[in-house]
Structure formats: structure tokens, C-alpha cells
PDB file of N, CA, C and O in Angstrom:
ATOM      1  N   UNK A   1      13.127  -0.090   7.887  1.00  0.00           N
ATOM      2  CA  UNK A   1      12.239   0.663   8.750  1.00  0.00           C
ATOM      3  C   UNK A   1      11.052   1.218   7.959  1.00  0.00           C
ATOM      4  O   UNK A   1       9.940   1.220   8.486  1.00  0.00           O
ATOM      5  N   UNK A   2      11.244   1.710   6.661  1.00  0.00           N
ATOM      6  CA  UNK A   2      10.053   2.192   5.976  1.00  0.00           C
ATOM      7  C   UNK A   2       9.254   1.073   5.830  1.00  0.00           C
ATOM      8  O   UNK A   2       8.058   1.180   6.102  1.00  0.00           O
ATOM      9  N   UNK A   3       9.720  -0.019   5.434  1.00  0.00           N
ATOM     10  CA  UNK A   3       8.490  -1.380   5.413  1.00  0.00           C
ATOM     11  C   UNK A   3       7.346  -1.293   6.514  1.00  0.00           C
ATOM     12  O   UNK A   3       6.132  -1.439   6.374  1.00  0.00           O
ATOM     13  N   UNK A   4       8.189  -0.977   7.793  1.00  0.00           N
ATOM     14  CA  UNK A   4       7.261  -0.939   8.584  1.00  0.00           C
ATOM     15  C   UNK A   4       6.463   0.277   8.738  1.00  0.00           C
ATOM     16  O   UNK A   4       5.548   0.001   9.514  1.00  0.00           O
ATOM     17  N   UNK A   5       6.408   1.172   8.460  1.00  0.00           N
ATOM     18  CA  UNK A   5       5.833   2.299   8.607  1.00  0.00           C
ATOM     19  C   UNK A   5       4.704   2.115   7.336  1.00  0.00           C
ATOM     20  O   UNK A   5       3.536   2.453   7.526  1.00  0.00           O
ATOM     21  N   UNK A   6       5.165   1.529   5.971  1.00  0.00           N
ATOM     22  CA  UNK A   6       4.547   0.891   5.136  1.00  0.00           C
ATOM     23  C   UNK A   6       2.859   0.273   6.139  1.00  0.00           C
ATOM     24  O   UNK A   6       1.762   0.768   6.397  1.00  0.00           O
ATOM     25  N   UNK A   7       3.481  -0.877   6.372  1.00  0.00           N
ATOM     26  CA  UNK A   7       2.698  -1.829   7.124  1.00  0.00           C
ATOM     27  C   UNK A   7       1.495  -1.136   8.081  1.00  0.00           C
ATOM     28  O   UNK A   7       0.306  -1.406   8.252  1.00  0.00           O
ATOM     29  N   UNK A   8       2.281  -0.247   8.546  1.00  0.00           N
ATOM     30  CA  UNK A   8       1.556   0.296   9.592  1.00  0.00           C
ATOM     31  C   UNK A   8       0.374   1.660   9.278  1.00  0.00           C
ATOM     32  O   UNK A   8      -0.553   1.913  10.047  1.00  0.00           O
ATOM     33  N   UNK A   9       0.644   2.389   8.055  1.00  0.00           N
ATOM     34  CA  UNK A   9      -0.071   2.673   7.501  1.00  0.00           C
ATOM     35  C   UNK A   9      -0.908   2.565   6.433  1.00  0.00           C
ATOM     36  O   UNK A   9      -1.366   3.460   5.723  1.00  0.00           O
ATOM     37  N   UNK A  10      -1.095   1.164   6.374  1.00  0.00           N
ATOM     38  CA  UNK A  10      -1.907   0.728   5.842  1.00  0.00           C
ATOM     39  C   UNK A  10      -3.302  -0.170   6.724  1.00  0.00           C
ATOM     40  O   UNK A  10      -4.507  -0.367   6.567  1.00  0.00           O
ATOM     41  N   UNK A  11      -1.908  -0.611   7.963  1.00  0.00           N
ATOM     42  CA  UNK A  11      -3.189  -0.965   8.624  1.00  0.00           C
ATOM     43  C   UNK A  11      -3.934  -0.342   9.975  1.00  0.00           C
ATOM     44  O   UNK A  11      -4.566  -0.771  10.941  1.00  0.00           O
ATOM     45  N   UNK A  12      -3.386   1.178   9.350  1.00  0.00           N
ATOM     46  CA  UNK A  12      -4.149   2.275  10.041  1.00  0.00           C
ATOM     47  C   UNK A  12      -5.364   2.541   9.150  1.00  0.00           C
ATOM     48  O   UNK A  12      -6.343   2.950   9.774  1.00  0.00           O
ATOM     49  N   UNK A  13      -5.557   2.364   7.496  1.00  0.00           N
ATOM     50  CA  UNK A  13      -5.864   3.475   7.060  1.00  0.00           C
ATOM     51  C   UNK A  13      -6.853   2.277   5.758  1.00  0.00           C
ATOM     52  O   UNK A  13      -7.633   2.544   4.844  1.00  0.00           O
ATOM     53  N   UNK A  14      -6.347   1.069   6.252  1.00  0.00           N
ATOM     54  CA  UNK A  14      -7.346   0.617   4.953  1.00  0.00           C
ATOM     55  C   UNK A  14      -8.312   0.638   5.029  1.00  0.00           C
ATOM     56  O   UNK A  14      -8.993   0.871   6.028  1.00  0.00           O
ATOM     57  N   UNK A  15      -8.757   0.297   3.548  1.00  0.00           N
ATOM     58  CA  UNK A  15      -8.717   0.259   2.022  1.00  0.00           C
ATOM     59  C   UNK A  15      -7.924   1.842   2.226  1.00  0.00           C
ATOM     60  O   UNK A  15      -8.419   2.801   2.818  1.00  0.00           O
ATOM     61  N   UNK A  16      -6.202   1.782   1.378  1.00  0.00           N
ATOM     62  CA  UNK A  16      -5.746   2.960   1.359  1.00  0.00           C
ATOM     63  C   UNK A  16      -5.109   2.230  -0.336  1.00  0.00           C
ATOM     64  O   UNK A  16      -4.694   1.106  -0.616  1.00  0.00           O
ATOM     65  N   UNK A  17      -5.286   3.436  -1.140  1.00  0.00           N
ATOM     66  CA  UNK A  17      -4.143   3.381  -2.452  1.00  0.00           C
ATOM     67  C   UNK A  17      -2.663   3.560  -2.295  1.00  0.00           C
ATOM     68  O   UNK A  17      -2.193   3.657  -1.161  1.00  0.00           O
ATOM     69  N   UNK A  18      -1.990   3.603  -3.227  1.00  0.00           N
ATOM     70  CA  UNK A  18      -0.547   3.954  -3.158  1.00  0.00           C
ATOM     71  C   UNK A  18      -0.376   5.221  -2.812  1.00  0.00           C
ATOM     72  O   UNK A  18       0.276   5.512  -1.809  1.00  0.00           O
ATOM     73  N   UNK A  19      -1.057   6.331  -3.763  1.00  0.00           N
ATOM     74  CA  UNK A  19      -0.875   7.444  -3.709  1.00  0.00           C
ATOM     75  C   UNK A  19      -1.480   8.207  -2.216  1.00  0.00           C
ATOM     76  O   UNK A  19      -1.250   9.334  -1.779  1.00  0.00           O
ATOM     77  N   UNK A  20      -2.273   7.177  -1.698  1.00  0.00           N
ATOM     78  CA  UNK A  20      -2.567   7.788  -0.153  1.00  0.00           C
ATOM     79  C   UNK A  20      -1.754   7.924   0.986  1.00  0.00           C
ATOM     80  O   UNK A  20      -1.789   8.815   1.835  1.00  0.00           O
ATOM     81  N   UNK A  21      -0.595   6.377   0.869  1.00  0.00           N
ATOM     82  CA  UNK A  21       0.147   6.061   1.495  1.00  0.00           C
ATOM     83  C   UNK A  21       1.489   7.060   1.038  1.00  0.00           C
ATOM     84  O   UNK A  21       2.330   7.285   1.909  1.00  0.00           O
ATOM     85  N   UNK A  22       1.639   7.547  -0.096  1.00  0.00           N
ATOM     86  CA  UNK A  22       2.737   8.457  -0.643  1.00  0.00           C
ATOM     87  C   UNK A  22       2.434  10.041   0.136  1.00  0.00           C
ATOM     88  O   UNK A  22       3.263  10.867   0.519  1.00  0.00           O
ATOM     89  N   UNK A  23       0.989  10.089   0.193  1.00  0.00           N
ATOM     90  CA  UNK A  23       0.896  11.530   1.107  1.00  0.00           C
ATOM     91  C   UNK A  23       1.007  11.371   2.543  1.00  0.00           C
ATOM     92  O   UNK A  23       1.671  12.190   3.179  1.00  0.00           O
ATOM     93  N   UNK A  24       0.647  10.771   2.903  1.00  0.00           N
ATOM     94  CA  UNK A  24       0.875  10.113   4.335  1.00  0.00           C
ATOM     95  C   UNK A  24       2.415   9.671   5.199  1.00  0.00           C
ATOM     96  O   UNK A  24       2.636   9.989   6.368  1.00  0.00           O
ATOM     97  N   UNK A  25       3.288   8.948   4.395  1.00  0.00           N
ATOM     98  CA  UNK A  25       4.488   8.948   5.019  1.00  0.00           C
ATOM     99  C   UNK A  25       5.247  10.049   4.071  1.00  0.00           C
ATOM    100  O   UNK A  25       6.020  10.685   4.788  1.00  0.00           O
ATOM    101  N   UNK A  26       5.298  10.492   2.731  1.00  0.00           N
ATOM    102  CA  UNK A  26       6.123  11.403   2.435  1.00  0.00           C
ATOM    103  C   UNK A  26       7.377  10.610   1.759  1.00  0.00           C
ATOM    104  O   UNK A  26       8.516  11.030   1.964  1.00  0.00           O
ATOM    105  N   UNK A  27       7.135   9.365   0.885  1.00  0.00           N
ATOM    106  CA  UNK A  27       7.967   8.677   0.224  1.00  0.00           C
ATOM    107  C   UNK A  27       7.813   8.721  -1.102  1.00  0.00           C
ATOM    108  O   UNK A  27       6.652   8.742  -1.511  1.00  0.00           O
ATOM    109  N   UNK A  28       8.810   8.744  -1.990  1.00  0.00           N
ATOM    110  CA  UNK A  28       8.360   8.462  -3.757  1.00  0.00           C
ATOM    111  C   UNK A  28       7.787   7.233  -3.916  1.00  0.00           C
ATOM    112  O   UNK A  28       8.292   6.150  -3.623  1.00  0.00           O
ATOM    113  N   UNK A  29       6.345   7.514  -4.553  1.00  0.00           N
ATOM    114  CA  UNK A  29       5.581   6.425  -5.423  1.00  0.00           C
ATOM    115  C   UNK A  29       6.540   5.253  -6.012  1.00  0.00           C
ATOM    116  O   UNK A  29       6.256   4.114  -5.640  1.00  0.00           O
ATOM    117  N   UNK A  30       7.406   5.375  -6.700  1.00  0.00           N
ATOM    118  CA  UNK A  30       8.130   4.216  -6.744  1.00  0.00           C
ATOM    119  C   UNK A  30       8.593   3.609  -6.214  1.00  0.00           C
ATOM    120  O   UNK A  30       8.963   2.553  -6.726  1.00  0.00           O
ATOM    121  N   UNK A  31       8.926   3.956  -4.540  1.00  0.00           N
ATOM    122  CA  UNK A  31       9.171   3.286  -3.550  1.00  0.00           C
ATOM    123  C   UNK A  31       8.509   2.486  -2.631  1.00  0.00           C
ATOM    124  O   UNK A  31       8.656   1.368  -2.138  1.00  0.00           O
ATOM    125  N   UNK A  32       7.375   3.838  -2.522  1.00  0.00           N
ATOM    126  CA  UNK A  32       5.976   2.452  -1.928  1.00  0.00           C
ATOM    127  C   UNK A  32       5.778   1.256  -2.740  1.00  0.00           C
ATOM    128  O   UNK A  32       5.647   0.155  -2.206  1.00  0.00           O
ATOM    129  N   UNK A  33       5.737   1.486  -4.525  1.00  0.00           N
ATOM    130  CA  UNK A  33       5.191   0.317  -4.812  1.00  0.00           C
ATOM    131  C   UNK A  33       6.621  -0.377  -4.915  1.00  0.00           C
ATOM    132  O   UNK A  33       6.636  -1.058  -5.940  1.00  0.00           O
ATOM    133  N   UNK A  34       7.240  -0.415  -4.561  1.00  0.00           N
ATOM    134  CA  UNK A  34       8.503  -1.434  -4.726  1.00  0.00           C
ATOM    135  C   UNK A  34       8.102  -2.145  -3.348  1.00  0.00           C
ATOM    136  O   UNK A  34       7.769  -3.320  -3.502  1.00  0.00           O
ATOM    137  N   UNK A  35       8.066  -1.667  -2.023  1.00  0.00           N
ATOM    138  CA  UNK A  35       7.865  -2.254  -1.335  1.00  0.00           C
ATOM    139  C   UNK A  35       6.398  -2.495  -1.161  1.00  0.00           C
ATOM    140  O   UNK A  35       5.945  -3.089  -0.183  1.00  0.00           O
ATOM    141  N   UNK A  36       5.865  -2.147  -1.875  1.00  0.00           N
ATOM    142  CA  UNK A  36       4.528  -3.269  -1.672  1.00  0.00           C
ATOM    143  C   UNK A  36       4.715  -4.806  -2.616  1.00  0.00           C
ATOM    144  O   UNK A  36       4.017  -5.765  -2.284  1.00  0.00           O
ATOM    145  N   UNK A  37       5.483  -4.910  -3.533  1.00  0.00           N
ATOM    146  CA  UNK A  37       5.418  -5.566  -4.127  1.00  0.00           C
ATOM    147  C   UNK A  37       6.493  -6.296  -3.045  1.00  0.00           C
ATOM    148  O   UNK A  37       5.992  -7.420  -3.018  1.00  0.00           O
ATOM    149  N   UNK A  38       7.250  -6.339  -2.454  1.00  0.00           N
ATOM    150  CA  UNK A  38       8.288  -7.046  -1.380  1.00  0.00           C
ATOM    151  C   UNK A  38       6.854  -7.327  -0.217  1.00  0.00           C
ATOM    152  O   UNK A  38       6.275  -8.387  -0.453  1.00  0.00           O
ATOM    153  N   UNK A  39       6.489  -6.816   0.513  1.00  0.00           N
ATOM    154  CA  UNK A  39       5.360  -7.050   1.363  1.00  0.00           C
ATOM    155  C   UNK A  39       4.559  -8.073   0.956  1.00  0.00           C
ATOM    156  O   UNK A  39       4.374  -9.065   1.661  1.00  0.00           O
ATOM    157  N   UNK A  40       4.014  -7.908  -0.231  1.00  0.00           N
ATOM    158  CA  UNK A  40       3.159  -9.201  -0.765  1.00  0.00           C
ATOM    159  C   UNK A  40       3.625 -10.106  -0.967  1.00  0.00           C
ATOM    160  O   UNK A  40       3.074 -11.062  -0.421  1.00  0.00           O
ATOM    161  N   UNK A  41       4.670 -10.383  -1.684  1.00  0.00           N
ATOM    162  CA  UNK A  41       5.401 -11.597  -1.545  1.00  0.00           C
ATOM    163  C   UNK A  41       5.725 -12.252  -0.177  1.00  0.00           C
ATOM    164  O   UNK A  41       5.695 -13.469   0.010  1.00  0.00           O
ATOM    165  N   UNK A  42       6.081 -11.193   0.892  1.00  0.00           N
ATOM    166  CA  UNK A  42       6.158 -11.990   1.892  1.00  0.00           C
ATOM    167  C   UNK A  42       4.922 -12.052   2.563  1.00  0.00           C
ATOM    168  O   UNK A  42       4.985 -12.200   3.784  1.00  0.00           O
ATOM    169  N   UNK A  43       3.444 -11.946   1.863  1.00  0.00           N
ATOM    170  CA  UNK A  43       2.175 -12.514   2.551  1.00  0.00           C
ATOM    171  C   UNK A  43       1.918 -11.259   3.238  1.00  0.00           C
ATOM    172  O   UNK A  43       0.711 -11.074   3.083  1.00  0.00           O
ATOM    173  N   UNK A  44       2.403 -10.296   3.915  1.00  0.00           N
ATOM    174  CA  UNK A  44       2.024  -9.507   4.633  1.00  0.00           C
ATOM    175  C   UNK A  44       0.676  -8.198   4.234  1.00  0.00           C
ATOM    176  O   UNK A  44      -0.168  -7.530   4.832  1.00  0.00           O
ATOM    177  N   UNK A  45       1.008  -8.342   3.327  1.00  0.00           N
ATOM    178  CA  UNK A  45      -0.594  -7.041   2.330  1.00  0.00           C
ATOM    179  C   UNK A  45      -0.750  -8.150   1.618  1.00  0.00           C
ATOM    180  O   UNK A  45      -0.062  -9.148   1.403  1.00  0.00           O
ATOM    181  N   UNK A  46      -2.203  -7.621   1.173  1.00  0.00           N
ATOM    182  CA  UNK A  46      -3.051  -7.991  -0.398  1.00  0.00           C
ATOM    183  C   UNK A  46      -3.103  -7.051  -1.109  1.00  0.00           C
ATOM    184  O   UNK A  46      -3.039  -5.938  -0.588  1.00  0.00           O
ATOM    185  N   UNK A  47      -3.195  -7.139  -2.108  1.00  0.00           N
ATOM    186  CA  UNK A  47      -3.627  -5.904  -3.384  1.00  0.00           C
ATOM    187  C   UNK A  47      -5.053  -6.023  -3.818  1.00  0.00           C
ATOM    188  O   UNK A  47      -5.177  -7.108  -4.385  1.00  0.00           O
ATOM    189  N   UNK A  48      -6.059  -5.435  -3.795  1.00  0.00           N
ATOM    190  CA  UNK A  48      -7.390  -6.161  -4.461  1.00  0.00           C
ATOM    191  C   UNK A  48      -7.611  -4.914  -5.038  1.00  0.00           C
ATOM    192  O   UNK A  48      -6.892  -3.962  -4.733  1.00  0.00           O
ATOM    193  N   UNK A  49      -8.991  -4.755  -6.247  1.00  0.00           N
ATOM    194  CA  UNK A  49      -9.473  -3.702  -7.089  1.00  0.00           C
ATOM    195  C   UNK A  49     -10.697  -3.366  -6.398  1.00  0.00           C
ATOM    196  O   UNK A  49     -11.338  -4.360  -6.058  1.00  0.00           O
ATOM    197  N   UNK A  50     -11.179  -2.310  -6.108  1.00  0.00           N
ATOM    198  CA  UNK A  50     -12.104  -1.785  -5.765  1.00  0.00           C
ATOM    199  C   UNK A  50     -13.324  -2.103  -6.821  1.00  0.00           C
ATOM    200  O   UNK A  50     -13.323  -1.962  -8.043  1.00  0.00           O
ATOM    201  N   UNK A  51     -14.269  -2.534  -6.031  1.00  0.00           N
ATOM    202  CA  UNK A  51     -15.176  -2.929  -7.410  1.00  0.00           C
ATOM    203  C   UNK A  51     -16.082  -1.939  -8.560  1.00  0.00           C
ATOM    204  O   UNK A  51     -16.716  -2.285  -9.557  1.00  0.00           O
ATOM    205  N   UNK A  52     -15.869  -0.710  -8.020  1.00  0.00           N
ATOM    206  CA  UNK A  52     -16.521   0.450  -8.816  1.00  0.00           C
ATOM    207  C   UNK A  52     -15.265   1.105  -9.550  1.00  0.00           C
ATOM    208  O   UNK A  52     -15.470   2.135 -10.192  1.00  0.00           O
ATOM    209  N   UNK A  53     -14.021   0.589  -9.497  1.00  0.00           N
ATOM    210  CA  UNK A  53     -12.575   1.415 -10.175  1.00  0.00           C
ATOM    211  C   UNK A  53     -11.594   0.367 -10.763  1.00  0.00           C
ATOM    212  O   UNK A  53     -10.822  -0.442 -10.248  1.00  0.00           O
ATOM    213  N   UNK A  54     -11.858   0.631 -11.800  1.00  0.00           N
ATOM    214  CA  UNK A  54     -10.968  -1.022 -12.460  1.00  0.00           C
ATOM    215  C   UNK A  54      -9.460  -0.018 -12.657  1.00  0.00           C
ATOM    216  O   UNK A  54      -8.405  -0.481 -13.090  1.00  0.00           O
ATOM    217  N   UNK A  55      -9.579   0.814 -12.411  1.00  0.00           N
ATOM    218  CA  UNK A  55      -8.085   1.589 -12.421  1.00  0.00           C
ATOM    219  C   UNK A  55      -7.380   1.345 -11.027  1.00  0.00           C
ATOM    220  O   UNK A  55      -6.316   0.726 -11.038  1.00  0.00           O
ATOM    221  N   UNK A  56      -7.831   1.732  -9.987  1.00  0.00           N
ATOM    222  CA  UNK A  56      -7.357   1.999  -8.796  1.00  0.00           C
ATOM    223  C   UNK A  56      -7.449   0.327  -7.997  1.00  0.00           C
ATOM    224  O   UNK A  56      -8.491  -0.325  -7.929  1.00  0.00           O
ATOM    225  N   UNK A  57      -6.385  -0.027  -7.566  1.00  0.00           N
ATOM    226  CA  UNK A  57      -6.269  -0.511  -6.484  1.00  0.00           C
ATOM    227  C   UNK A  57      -5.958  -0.224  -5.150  1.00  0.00           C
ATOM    228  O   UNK A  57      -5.310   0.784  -4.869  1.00  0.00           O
ATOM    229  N   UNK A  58      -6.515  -1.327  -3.955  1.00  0.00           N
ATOM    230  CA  UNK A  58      -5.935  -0.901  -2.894  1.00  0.00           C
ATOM    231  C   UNK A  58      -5.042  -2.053  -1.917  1.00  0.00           C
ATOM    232  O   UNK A  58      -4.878  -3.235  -2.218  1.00  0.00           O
ATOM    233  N   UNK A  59      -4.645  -1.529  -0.966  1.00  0.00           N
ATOM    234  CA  UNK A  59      -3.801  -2.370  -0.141  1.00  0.00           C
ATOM    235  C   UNK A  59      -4.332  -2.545   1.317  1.00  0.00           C
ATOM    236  O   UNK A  59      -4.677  -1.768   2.207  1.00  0.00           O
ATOM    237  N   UNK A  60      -4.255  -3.812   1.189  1.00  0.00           N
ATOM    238  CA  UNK A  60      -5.190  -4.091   3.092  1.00  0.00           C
ATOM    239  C   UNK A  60      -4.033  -5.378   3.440  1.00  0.00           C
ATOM    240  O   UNK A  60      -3.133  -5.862   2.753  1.00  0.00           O
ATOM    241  N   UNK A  61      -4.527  -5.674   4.862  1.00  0.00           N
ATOM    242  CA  UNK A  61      -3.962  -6.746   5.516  1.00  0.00           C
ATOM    243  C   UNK A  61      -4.817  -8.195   5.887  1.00  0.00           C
ATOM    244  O   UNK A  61      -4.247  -9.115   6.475  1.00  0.00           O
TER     245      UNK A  61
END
């Protein structure tokens, strides 16, 4: 069920970071990115770099 809430706030809210999506549903950072990394594999998000922040990435659909 969090996958989807995952999913869904991201594609409320993109270009959103991890740490946006961590204030937003109220999950540990290591959990979002665990399941982002499950999401991408199954095709469902992208990960891309913002082109002014070689630190920060974000997550879209």
C-alpha cells in the first residue's frame, strides 16, 4: 500500500525529491528510497538530476 501512496505522491507533486516525499507521507528516508528503487525497476518512476544540482535528484513519472 505505501508503494502506492509512493506513486501517487509523486505524481501529485513532481519534480519532488526523496526528502519531499518523506515530509509528505511521514515514512523513513530509507524506505522511500528502497521503494523507489523497486518502482523503477518496475518502470513505474524515473530518477533524473536537476540540471542546476548535481547533488539532488528527483522522481517523476
Amino acid at each position: 500500500m505505501t508503494d502506492i501512496h509512493v506513486v501517487a505522491c509523486i505524481g501529485s507533486y513532481e519534480p519532488i525529491n526523496v526528502t519531499s516525499i518523506v515530509e509528505r507521507i511521514g515514512i523513513f528516508k530509507a524506505s522511500i528510497s528502497k521503494i523507489g528503487v523497486k518502482l523503477q525497476k518496475m518502470k513505474l518512476i524515473r530518477r533524473t538530476q536537476l540540471n542546476d544540482n548535481k547533488k539532488e535528484r528527483t522522481a517523476g513519472r
